[in-house]
C-alpha positions as CSV (number, residue, x, y, z in Angstrom):
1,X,223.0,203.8,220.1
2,X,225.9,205.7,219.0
3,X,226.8,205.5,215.0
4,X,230.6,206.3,213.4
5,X,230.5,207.0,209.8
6,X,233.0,205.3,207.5
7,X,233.0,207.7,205.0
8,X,234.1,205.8,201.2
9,X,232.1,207.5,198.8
10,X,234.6,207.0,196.2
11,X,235.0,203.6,194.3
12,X,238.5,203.4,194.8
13,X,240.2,203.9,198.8
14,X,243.7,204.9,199.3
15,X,245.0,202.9,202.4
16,X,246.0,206.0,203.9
17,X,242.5,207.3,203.6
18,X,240.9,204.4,205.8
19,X,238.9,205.9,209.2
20,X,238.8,203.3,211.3
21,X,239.7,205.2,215.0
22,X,236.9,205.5,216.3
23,X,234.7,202.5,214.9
24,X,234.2,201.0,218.3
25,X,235.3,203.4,220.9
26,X,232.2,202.3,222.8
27,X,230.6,199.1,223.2
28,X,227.0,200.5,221.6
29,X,229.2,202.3,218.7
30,X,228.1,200.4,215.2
31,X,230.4,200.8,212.1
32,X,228.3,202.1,209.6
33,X,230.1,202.2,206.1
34,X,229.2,203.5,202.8
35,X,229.5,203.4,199.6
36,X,228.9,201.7,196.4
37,X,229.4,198.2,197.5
38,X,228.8,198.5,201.7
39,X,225.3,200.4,201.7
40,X,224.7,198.9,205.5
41,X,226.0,198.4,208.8
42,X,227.8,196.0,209.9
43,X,227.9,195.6,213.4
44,X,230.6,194.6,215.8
45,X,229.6,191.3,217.7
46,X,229.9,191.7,221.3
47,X,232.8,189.8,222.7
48,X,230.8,186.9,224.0
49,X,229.1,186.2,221.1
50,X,229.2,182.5,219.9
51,X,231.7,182.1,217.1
52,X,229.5,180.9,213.9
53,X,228.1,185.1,214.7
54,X,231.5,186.4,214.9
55,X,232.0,184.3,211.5
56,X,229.2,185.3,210.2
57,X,229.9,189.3,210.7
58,X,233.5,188.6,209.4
59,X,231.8,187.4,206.4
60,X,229.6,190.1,205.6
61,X,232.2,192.5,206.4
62,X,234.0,190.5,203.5
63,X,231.6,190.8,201.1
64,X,231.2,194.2,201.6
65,X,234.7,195.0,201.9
66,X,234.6,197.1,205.1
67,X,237.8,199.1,205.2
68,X,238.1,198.4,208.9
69,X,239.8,195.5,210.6
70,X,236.1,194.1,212.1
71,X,237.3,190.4,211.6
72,X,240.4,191.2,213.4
73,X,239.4,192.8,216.3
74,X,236.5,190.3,216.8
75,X,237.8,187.5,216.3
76,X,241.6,186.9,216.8
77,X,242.4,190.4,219.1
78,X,239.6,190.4,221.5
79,X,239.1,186.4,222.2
80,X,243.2,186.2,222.7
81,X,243.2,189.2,225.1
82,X,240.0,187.7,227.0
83,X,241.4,184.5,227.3
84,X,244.8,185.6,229.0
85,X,242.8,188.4,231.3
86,X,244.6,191.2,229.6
87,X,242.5,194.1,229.3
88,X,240.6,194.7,225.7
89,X,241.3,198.3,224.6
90,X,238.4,200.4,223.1
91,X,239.0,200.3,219.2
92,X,240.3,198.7,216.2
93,X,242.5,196.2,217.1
94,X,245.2,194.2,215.4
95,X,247.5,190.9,215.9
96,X,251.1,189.8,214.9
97,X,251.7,185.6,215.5
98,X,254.7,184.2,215.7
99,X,257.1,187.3,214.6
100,X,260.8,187.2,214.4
101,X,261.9,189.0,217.2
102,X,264.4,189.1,220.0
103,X,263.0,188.6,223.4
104,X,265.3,189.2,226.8
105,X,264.3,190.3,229.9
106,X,264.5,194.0,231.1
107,X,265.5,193.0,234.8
108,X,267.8,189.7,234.6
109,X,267.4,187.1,237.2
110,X,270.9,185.9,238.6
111,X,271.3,182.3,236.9
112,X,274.6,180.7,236.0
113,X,273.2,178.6,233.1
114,X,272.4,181.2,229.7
115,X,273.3,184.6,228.9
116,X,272.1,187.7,230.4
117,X,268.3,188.5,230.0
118,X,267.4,185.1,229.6
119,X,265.6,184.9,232.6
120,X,264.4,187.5,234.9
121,X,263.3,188.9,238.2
122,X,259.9,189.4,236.6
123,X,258.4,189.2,233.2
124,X,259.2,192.6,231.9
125,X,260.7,192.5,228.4
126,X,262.8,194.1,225.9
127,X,261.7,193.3,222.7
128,X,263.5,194.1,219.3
129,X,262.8,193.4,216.0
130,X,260.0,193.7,213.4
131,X,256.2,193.1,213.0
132,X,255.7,192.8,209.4
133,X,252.5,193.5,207.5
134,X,251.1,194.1,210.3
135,X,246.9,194.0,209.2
136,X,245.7,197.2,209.7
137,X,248.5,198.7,212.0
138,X,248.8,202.3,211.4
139,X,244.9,202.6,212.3
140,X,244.8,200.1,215.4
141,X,244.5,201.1,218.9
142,X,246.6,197.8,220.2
143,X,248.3,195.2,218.6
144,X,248.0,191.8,220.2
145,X,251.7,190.2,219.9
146,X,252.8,186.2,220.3
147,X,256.2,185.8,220.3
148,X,258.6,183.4,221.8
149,X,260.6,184.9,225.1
150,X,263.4,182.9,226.4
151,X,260.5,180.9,228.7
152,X,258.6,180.4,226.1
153,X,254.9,181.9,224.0
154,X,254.1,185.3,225.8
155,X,251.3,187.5,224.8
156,X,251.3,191.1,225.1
157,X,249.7,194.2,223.3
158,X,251.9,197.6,221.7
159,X,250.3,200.7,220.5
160,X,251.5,201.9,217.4
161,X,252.9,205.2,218.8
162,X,255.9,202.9,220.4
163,X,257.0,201.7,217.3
164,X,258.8,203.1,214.1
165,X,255.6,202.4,211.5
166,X,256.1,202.0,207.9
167,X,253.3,202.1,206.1
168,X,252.8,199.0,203.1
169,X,249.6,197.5,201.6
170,X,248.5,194.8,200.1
171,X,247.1,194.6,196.1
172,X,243.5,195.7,197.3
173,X,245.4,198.8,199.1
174,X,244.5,198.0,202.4
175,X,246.7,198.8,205.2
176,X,249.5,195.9,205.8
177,X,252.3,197.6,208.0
178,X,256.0,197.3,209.3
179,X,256.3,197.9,213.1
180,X,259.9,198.4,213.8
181,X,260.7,197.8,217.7
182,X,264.3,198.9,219.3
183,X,264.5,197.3,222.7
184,X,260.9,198.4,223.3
185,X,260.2,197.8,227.4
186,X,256.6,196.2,228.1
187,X,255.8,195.9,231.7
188,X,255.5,193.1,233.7
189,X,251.9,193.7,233.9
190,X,251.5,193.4,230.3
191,X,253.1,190.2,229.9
192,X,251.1,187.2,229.8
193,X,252.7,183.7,229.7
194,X,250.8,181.5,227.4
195,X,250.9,178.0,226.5
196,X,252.2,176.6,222.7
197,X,248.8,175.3,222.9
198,X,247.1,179.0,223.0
199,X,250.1,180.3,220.1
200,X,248.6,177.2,217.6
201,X,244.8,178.4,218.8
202,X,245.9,182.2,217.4
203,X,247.3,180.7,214.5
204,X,243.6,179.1,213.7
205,X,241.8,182.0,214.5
206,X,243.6,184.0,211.8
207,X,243.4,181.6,209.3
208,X,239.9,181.4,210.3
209,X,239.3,185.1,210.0
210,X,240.7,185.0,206.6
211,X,238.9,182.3,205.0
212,X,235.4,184.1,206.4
213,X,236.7,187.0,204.6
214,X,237.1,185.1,201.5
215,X,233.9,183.5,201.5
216,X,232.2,186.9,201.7
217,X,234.2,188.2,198.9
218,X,233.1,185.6,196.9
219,X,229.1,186.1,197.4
220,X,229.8,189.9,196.3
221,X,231.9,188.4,193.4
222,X,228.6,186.1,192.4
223,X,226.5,188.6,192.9
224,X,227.9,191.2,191.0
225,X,228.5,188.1,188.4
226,X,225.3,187.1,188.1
227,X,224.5,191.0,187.6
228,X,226.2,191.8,185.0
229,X,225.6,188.6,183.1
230,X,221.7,189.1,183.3
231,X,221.7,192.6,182.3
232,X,224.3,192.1,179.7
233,X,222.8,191.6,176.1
234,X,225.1,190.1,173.5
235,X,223.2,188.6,169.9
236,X,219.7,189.7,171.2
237,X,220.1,188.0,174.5
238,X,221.1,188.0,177.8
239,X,224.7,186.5,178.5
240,X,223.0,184.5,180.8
241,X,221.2,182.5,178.4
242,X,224.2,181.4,176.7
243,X,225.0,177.8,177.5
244,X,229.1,178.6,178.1
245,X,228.0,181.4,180.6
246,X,225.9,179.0,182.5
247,X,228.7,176.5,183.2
248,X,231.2,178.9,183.8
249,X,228.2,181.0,186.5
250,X,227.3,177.1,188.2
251,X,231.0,176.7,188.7
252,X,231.2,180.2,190.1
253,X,228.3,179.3,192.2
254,X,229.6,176.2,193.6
255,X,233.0,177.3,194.5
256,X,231.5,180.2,196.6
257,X,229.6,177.2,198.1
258,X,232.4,175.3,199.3
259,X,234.3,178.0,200.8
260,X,231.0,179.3,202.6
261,X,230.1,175.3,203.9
262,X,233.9,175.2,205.1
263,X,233.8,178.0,207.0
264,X,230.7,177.1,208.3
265,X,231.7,174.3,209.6
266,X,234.8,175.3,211.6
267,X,232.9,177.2,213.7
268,X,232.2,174.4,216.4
269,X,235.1,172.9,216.1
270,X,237.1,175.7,216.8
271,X,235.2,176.4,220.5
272,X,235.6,172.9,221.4
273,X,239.9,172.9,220.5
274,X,241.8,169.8,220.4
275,X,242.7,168.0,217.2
276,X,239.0,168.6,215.8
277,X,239.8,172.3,215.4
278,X,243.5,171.7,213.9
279,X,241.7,169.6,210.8
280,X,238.3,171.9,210.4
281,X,240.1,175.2,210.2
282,X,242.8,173.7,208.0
283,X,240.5,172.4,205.4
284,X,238.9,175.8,205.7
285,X,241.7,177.8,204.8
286,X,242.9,175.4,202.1
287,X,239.7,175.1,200.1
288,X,238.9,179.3,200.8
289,X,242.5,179.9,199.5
290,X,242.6,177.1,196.6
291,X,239.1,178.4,195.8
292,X,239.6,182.1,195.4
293,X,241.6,182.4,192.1
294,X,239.4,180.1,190.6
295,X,236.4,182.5,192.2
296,X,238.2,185.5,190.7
297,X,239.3,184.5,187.4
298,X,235.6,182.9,186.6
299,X,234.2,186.7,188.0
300,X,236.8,188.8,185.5
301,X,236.0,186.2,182.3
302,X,232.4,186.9,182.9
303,X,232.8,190.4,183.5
304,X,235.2,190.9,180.4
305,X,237.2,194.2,179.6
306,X,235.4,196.4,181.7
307,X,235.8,194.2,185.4
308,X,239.3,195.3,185.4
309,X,238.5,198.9,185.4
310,X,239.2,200.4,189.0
311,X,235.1,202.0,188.1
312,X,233.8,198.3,188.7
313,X,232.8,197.3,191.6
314,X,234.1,194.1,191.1
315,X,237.8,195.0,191.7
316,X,237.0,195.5,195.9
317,X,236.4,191.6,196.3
318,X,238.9,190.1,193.1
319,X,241.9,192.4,194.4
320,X,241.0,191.2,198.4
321,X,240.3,187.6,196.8
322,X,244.3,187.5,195.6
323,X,245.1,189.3,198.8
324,X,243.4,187.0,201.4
325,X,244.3,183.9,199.6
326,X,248.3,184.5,200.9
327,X,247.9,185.8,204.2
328,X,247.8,184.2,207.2
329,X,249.0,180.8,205.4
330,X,248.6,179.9,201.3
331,X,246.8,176.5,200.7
332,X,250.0,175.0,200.3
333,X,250.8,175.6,203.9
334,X,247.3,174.9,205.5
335,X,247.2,171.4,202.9
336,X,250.6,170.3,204.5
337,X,249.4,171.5,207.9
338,X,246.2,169.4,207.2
339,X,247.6,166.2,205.7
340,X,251.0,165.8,207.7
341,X,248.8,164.8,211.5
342,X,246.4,162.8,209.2
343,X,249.0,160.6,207.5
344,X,250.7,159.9,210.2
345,X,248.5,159.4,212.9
346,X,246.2,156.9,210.1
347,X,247.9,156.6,206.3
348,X,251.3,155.6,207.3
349,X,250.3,153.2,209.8
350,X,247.8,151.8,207.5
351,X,250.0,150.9,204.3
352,X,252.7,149.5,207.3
353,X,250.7,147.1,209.6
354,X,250.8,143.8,208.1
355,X,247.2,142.4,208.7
């Protein structure tokens, strides 16, 4: 078994300083990452694994706070490029849904109806635009792409050494980048045309990804919680012990909970699609996003003064907790997302038909 060291001895990781190039460059290669907070591996599922382990590894790699885009690659990237018979690269891998870009085709069919480049010989494109905050770009080996072409969702992967990169993070300082395309040419071969059906599926997946990321953040944040309030002495006794602490650790407790259950239970729904997995990933995102300021604010009260400190541990899940909770959809957008289908397919119909 082959072993790559993350090496993030230090409590605090510039995003520039992330390793991740080599963390699967073979199917038998394990991550293995340490430091203060990520003393283990964590694995990388093999592709066919079932979803609820894939989950379950984007979790711990959450709760650890992996610098390495293992939640990513295993569960958005890889699945996408398996389903459209695209060829996984070895590696970290990365995804951009839905960006705004301009799509013609590289060889234009001869049509009288549209403008040049709106169809084509073949499905070679020229693609122009930008990928923004792009998870994890600068240290990917491929980044998976849905975009609209002028016949329709395509799929196709770009290596970061075609694009102009700018480099960006988010508040926990892991890498979020610009990919800046100038009538970039991907082959024919390349191209897969995919169905809206597959585009919504991606969108799922990285919603998915993030609320599993979330609910692993929020075990580390309970952990080091409960930590600190047991070895904590204040009047002769534990903080634990103090009957304000206690309310404010069960609610802790319980919102971890209900992220963790959520997630949990999107797992099946997801493999079997339809409608099922539209409703189960939404309410996962909205109760993992709605869930982790109150997670973090709860963890820094308990903490006091010194959890701000960038010495604590518990800045590596709080500052991913704010992160997370925006990305890939807010709980705003998965709520709406959630309720709009519901209400209209049962609500409105309900409070209309006279009995």
């Amino acid at each position: 078994m082959n072993t790559h060291t993350i090496d993030t001895s230090t409590p605090v990781i510039p995003a520039d300083a992330y390793d991740t190039t080599a963390f699967y460059a073979h199917p038998d290669t394990i991550a293995t990452v340490t430091n203060t907070t990520a003393p283990d591996a964590v694995p990388l599922p093999s592709p066919d694994a079932p979803t609820s382990e894939l989950l379950a590894a984007a979790q711990e790699a959450g709760r650890r706070a992996v610098p390495a885009p293992l939640a990513e690659t295993a569960l958005v990237a890889r699945p996408l490029l398996g389903r459209v018979g695209l060829p996984v690269p070895d590696g970290p891998l990365s995804y951009a849904i839905d960006p705004e870009l301009t799509i013609r085709y590289a060889h234009p069919g001869a049509s009288a109806v549209g403008s040049a480049g709106c169809s084509g010989d073949d499905d070679t494109l020229l693609v122009t635009g930008t990928l923004r905050r792009v998870p994890w770009g600068r240290s990917a080996t491929a980044v998976v792409v849905l975009a609209t072409a002028p016949s329709g969702p395509v799929l196709f992967a770009i290596a970061p050494d075609r694009a102009v990169v700018t480099h960006g993070g988010n508040l926990a300082e892991e890498p979020r980048d610009d990919f800046h395309l100038a009538a970039l040419e991907v082959p024919a071969a390349q191209v897969r045309r995919i169905s809206p059906e597959l585009l919504d599926e991606a969108r799922l997946r990285a919603a998915l990804v993030r609320s599993a990321l979330i609910a692993g953040a929020a075990e580390r944040c309970v952990e080091l919680t409960v930590d600190h309030t047991t070895a904590r002495t204040q009047f002769g006794r534990p903080l634990s012990r103090f009957q304000a602490v206690k309310q404010e650790e069960a609610r802790l407790i319980e919102e971890a909970a209900l992220v963790r259950a959520a997630v949990q239970a999107a797992a099946a729904p997801l493999d079997a699609g339809g409608p099922a997995a539209h409703v189960a990933v939404a309410a996962a995102k909205t109760q993992a996003s709605a869930s982790a300021a109150e997670i973090a604010r709860i963890a820094h009260q308990l903490h006091g003064a010194i959890g701000i400190t960038r010495l604590n541990p518990l800045h590596l899940a709080t500052t991913r907790l704010w992160s997370w909770r925006d990305e890939d959809g807010d709980e705003i957008h998965w709520a709406r997302r959630l309720a709009r289908p519901l209400t209209a397919t049962t609500l409105w119909p309900t409070l209309t038909t006279t009995p």
